[in-house]
Short mmCIF file of the C-alpha atoms (twelve columns), coordinates in Angstrom:
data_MODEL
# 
_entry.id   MODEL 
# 
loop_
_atom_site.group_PDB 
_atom_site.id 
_atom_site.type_symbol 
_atom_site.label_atom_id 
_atom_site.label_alt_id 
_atom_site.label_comp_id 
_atom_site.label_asym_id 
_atom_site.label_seq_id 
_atom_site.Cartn_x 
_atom_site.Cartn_y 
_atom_site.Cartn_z 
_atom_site.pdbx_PDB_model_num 
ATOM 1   C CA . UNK A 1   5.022   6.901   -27.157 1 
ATOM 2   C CA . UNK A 2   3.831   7.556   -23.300 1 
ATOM 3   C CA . UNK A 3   6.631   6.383   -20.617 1 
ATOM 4   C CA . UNK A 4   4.871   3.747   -18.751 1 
ATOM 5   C CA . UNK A 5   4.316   5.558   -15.126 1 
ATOM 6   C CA . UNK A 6   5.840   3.722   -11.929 1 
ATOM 7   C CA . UNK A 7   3.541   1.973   -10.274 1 
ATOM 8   C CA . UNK A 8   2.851   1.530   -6.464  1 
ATOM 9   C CA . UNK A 9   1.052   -1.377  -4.764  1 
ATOM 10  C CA . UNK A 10  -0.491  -1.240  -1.489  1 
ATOM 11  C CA . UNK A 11  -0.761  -4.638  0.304   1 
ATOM 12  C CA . UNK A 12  -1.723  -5.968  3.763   1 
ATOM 13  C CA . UNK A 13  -4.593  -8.081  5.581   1 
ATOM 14  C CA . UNK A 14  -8.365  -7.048  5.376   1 
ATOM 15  C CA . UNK A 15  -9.423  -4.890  7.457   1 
ATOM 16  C CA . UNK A 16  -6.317  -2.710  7.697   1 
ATOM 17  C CA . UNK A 17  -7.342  0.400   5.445   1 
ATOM 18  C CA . UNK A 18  -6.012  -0.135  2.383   1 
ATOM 19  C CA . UNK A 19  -9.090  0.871   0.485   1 
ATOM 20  C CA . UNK A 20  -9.671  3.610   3.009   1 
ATOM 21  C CA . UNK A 21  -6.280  5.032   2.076   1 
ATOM 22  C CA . UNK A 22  -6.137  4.496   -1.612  1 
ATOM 23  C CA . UNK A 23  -9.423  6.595   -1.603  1 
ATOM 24  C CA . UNK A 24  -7.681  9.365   0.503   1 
ATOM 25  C CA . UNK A 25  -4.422  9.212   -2.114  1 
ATOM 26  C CA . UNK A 26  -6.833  9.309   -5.514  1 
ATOM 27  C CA . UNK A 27  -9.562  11.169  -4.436  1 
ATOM 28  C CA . UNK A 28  -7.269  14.364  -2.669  1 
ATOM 29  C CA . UNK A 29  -5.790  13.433  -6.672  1 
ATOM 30  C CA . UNK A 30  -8.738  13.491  -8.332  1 
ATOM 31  C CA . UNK A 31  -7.874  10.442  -9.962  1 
ATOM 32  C CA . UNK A 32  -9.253  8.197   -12.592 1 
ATOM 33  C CA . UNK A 33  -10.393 5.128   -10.546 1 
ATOM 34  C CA . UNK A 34  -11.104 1.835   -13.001 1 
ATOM 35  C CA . UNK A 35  -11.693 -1.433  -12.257 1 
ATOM 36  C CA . UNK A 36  -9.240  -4.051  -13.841 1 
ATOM 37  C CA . UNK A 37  -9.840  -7.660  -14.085 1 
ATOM 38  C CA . UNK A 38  -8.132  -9.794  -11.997 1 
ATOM 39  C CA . UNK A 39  -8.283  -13.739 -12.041 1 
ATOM 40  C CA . UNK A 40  -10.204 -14.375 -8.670  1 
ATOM 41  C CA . UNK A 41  -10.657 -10.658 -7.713  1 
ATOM 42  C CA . UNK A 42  -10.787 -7.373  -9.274  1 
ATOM 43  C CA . UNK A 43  -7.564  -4.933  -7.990  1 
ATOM 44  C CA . UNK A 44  -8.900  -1.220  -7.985  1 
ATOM 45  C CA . UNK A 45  -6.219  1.042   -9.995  1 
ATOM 46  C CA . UNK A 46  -6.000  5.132   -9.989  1 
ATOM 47  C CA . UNK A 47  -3.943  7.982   -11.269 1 
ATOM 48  C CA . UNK A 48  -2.439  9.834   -8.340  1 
ATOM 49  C CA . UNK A 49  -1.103  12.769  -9.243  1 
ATOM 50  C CA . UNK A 50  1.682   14.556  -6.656  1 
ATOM 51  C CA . UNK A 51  4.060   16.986  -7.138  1 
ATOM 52  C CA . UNK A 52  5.353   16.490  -10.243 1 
ATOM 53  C CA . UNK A 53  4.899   13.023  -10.111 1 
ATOM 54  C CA . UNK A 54  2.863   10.744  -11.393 1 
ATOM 55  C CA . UNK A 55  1.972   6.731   -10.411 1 
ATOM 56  C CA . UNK A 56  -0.598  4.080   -10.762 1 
ATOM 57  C CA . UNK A 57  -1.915  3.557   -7.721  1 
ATOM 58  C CA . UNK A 58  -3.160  -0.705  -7.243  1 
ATOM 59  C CA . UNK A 59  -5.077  -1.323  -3.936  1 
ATOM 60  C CA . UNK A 60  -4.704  -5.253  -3.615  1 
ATOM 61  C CA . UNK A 61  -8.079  -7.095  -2.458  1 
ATOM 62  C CA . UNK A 62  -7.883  -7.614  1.078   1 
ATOM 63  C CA . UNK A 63  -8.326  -10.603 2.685   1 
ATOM 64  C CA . UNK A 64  -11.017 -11.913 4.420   1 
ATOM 65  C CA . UNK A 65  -10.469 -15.391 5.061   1 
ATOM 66  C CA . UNK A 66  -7.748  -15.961 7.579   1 
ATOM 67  C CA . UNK A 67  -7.518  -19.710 7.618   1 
ATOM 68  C CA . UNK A 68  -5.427  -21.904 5.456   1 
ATOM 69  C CA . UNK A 69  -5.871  -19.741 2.265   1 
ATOM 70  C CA . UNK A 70  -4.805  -16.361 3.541   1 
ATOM 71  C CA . UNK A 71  -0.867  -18.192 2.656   1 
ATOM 72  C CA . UNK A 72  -1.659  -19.149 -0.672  1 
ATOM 73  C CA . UNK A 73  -3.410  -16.713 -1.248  1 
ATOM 74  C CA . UNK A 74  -1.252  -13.421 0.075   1 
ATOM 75  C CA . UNK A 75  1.694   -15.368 -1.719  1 
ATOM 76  C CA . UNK A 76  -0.027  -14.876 -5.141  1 
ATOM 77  C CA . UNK A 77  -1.457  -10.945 -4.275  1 
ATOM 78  C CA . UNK A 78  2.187   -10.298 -3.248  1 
ATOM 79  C CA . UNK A 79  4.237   -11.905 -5.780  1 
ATOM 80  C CA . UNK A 80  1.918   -10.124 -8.364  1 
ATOM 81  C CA . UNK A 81  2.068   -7.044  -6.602  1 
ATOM 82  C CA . UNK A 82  6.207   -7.217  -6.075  1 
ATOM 83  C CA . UNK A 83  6.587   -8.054  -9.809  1 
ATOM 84  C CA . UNK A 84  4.246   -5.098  -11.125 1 
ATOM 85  C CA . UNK A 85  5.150   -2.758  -8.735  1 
ATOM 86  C CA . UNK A 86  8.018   -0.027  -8.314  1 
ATOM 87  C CA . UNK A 87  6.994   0.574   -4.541  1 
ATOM 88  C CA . UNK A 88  5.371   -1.285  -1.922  1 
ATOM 89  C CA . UNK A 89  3.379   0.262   0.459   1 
ATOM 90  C CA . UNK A 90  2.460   -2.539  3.407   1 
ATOM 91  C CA . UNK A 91  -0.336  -1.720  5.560   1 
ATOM 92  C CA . UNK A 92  -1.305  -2.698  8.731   1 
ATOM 93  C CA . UNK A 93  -3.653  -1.360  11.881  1 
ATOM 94  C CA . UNK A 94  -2.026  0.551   14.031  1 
ATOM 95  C CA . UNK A 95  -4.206  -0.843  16.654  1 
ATOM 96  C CA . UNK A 96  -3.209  -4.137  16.511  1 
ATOM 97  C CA . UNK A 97  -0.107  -5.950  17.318  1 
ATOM 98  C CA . UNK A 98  1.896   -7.071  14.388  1 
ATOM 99  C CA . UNK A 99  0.546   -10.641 14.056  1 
ATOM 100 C CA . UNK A 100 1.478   -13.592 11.099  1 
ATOM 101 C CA . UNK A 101 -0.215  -12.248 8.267   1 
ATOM 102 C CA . UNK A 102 1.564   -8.984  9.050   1 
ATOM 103 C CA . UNK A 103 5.113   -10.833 9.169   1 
ATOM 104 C CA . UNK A 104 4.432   -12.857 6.211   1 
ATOM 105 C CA . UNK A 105 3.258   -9.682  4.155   1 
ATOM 106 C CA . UNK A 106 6.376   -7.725  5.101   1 
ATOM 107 C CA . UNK A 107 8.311   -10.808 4.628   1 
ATOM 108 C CA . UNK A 108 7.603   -10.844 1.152   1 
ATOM 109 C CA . UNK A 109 7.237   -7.440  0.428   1 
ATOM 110 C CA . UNK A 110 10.525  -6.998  1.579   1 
ATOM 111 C CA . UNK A 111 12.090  -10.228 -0.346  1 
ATOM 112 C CA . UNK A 112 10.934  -8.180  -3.812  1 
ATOM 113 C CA . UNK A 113 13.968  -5.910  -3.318  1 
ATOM 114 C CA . UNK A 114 11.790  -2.953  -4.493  1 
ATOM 115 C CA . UNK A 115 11.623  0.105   -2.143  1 
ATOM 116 C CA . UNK A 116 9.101   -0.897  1.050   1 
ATOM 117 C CA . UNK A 117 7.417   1.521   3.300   1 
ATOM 118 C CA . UNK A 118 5.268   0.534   6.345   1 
ATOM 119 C CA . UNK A 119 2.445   2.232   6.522   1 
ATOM 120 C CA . UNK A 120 0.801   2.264   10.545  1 
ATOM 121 C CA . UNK A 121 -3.211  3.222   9.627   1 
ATOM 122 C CA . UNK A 122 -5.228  4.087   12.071  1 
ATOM 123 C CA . UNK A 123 -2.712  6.094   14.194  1 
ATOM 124 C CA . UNK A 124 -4.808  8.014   15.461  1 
ATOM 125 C CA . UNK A 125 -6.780  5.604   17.774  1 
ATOM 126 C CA . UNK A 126 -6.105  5.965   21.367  1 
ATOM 127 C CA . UNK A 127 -5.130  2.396   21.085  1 
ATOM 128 C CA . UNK A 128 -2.644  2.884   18.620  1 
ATOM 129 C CA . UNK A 129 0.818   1.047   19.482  1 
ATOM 130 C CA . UNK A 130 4.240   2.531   19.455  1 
ATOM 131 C CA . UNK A 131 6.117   2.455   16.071  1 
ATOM 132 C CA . UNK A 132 8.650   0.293   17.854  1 
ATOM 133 C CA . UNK A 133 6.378   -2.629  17.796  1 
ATOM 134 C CA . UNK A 134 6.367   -2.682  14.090  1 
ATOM 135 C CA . UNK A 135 10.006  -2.394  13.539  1 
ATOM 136 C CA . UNK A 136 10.356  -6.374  14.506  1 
ATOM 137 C CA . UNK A 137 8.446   -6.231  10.795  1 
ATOM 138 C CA . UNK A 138 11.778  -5.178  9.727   1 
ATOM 139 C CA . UNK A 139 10.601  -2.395  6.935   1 
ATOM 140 C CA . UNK A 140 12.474  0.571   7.865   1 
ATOM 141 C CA . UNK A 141 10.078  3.293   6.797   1 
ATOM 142 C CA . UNK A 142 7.440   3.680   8.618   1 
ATOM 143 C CA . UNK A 143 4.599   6.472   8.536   1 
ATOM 144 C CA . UNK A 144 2.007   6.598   10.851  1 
ATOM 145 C CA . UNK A 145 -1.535  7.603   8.913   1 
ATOM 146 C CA . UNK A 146 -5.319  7.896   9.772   1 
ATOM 147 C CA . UNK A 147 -7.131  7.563   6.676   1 
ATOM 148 C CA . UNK A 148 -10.033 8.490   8.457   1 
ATOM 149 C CA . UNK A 149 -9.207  12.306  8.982   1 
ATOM 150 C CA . UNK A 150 -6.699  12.180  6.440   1 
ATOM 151 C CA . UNK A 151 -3.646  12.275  8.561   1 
ATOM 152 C CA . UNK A 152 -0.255  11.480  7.638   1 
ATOM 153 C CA . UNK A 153 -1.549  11.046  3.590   1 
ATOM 154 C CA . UNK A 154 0.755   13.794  2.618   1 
ATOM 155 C CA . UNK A 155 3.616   12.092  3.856   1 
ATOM 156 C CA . UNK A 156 2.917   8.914   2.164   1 
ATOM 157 C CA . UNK A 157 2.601   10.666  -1.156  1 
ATOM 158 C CA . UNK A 158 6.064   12.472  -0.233  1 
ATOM 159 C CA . UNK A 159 7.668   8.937   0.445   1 
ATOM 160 C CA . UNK A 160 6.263   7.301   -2.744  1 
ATOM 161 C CA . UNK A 161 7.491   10.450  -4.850  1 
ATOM 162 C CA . UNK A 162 11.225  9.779   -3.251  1 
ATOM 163 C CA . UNK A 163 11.105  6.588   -4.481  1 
ATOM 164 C CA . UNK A 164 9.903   7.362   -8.099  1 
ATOM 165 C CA . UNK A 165 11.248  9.746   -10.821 1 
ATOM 166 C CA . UNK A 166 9.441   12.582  -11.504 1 
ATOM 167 C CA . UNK A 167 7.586   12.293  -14.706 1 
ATOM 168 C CA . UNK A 168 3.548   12.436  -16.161 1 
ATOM 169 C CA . UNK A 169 2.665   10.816  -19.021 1 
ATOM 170 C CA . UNK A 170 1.844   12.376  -22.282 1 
ATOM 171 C CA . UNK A 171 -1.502  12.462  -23.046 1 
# 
């Protein structure tokens, strides 16, 4: 029987990158990339492949409403996320101060116990804010990326593979 591999969620308000990246982690993978049925919303899974390491990778649908639902409804992509996941990876724009959805995100991310890293997308922008600002978030690993041109992927996939044990499932 296969080990079941470790997987790693990546959560975080719409419009942060989270797709962007998951793309840059499967595809420089070449990763299997299905849809799975969610209740509401499908969450996009792939097989990343790193070192000698292997995860599912879940990209949480973002969120595009930011009224009254965003709560209820990041509490339930979190909680689901936290529970299924080995390691967290919380996403926000670089380019934007940390704002509620942000501190409610890491918040809960961080209330799972599991192993949470920060990731700062869209570092590369000239508008891009100083890591400091996102410490208030209180995650203590931060990496700055650009999913854009690819920056900074390598060290997520490093960070993740810390986290994990090394292992690939039997075919």
């Amino acid at each position: 029987m296969a080990t079941k591999l470790p997987t790693v969620a990546i959560i975080g308000r719409a419009n942060a990158g989270k797709s962007s990246l998951f793309n840059r982690m499967v595809r420089s993978q070449q990763a299997i990339v299905a849809r799975e049925a969610g209740t509401t919303r499908d969450n996009v899974l792939g097989k990343v492949t790193h070192r000698d390491h292997q995860f599912w990778l879940v990209d949480t649908a973002g969120l595009k409403d930011p009224s009254d639902e965003f709560e209820a409804g990041i509490q339930d992509q979190i909680a689901e996320a936290a529970e299924a996941a080995d390691v967290i990876l919380v996403v926000v724009d670089a380019s934007e101060y940390p704002g509620d959805e942000d501190r409610i995100v890491a918040k809960k991310a961080l209330k799972s116990k599991k192993p949470v890293i920060l990731i700062t997308n869209k570092a590369d922008l000239k508008t891009a804010l100083h890591d400091d600002e996102f410490r208030r978030l209180g995650i203590k690993r931060i990496i700055r990326t650009s999913a854009e041109h690819n920056s900074g992927i390598i060290d997520v996939l490093n960070a993740v593979t810390d986290e994990i044990p090394a292992r690939t499932e039997s075919e």
